[in-house]
C-alpha positions as CSV (number, residue, x, y, z in Angstrom):
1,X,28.2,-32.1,-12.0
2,X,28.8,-29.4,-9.2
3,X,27.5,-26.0,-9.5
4,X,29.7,-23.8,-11.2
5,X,30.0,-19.7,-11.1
6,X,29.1,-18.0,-13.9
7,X,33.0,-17.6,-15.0
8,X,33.3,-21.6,-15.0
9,X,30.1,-22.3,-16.7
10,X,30.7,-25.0,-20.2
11,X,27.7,-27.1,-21.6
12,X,26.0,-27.7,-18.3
13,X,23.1,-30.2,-18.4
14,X,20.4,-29.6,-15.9
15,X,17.0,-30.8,-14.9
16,X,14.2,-29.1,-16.5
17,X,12.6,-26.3,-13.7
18,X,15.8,-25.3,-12.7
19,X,17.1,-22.6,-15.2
20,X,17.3,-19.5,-15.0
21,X,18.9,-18.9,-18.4
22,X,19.5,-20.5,-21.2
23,X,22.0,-19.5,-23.9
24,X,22.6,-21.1,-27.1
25,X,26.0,-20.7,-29.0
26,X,24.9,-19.0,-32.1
27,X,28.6,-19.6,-33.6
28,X,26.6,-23.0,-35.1
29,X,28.7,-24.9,-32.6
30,X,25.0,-25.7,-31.0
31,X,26.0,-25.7,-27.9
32,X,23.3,-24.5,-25.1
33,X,24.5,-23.5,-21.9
34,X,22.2,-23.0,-18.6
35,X,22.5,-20.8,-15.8
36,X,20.4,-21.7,-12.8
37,X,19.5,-19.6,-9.6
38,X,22.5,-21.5,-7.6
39,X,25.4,-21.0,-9.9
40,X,24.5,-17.1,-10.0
41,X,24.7,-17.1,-5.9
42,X,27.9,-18.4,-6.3
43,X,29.0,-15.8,-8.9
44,X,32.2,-13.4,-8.0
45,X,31.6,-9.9,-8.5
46,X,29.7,-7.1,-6.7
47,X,26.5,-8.8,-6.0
48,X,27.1,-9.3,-2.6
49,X,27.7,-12.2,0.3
50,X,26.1,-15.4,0.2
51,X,25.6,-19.0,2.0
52,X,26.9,-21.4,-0.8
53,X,25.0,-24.4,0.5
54,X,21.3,-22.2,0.9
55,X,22.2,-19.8,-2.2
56,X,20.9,-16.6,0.4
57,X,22.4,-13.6,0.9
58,X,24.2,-12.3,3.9
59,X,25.0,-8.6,2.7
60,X,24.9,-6.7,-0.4
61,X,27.8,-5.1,-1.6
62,X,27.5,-2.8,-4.2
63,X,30.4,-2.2,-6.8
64,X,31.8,0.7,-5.1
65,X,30.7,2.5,-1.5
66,X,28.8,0.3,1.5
67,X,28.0,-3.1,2.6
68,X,24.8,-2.8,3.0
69,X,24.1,-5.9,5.7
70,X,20.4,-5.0,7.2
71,X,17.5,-3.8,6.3
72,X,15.4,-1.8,9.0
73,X,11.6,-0.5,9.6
74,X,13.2,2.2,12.3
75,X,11.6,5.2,11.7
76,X,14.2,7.1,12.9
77,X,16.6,6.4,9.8
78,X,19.6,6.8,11.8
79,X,23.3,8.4,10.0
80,X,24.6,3.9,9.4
81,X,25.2,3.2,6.0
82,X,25.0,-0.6,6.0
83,X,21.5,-0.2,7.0
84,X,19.0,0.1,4.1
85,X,15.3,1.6,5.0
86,X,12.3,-0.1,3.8
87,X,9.8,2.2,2.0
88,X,7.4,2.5,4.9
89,X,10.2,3.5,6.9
90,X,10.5,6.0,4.9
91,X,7.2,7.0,4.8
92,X,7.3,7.5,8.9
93,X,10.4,9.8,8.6
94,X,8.9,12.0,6.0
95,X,5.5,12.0,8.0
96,X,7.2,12.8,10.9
97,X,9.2,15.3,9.6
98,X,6.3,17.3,7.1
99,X,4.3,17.3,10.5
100,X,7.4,19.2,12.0
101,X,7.3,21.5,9.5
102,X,3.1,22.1,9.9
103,X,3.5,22.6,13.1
104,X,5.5,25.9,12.6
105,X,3.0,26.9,9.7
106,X,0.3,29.4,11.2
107,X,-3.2,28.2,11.0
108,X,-5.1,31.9,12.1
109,X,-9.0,30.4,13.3
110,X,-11.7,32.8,14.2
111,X,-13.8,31.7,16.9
112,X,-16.9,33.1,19.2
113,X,-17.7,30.0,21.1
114,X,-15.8,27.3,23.2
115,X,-13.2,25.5,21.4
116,X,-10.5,23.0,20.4
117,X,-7.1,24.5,19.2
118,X,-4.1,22.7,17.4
119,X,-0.8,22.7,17.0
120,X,0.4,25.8,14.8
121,X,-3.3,27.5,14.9
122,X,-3.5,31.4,15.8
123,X,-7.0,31.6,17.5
124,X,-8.5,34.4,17.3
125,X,-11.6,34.5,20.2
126,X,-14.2,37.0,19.5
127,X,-16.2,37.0,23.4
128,X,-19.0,39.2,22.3
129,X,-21.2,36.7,23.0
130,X,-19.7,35.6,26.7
131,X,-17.3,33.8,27.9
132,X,-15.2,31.6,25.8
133,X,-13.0,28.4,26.8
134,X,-10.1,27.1,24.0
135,X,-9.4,23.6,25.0
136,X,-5.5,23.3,23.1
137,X,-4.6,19.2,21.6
138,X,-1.6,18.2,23.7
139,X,0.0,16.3,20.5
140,X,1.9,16.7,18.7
141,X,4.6,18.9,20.1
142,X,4.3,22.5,19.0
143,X,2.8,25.6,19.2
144,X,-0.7,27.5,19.6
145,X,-1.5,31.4,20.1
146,X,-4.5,32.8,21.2
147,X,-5.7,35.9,21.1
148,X,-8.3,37.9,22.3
149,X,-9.6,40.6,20.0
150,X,-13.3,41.8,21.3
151,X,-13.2,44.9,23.7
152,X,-16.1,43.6,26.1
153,X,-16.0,42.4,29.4
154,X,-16.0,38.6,28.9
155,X,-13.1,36.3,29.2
156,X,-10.7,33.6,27.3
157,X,-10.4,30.7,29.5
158,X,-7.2,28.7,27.5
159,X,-7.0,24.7,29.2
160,X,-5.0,22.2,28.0
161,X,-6.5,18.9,27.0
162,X,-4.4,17.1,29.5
163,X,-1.5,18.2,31.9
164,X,-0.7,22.1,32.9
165,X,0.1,25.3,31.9
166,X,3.5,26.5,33.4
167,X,2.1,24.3,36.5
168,X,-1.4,25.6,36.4
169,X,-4.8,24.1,34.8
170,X,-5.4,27.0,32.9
171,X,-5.1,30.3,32.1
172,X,-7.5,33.9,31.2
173,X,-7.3,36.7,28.6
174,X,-9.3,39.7,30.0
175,X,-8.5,42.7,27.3
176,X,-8.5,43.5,24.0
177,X,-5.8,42.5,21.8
178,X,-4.4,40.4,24.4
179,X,-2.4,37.4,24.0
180,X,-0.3,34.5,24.8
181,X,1.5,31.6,23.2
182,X,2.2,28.1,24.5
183,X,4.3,25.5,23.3
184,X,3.5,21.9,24.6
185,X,6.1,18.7,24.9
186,X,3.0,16.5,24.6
187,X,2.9,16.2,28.3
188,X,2.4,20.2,29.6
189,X,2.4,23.5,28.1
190,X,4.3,26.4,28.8
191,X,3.7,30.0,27.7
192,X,6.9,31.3,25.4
């Protein structure tokens, strides 16, 4: 007997492994009926689009709203809605995104010695002790501040850890309370 949708389905007799559902006619007709895995790809209603002869599916359509017709690891999400995300997708877009956010937060550091800054710290460079050098990450984009709030003599020698600063390899604080801040594009910075 040829598969049947679900609508069609009578007393079908099937080989064992192959349902998916029994039912059994408790009107004490006793009359079983069995659904298998092809008959319900073959079904009408909103499950979706399917290959008859391979039982997969093409798209899924729900009841009311898209066609959703590929599923997608881009990152990037994108604004289609017959693309579904997969989880770790996802997961990249809200990484991305909370790291965004971070890198606006403020992150003041204290420091007295050479250093590394990153993305959304306020350094804070005490040179009591000499001269200090702040080395700022080049990733991810953002912003760092540095400050320098001793009243001596010494210097703040800010680098970036690759590329330029507005065109040059570095640049010095020399006073008190002085300051700059840089954003980077993960290739140079430039001072805002």
């Amino acid at each position: 007997m040829a598969d049947k949708k679900i609508s069609q389905l009578t007393n079908l007799p099937v080989a064992d492994g192959v349902d998916l559902l029994v039912i059994v006619d408790q009107t004490g007709l006793d009359e079983t009926k069995n659904i298998t895995v092809s008959q319900l790809m073959g079904s009408p209603g909103p499950i979706g689009s399917d290959a008859a002869d391979t039982g997969t599916f093409t798209a899924l359509e729900l009841a009311t709203g898209p066609q959703v017709d590929e599923i997608s690891t881009d990152p990037n999400l994108g604004t289609n809605d017959d693309v579904l995300p997969t989880q770790y997708a996802i997961k990249q877009y809200v990484d991305t995104a909370v790291a965004d956010v971070s890198s606006a937060i403020l992150n003041p550091v204290h420091v007295s010695g050479d250093s590394t800054a990153s993305i959304g710290d306020v350094v804070l460079v005490d040179t009591g002790s000499g001269d200090v050098t702040i080395t700022m990450n080049i990733t991810p984009k953002g912003r760092i501040t540095v400050k320098k709030i001793s009243p001596d003599g010494n210097q703040v020698t800010i680098v970036p850890e690759s590329g330029t600063i507005d065109g040059n390899p570095s640049v010095n604080l020399l006073t008190q309370f002085e300051s700059l801040s840089f954003v980077t594009d993960t290739t140079n910075y430039y001072i805002v």
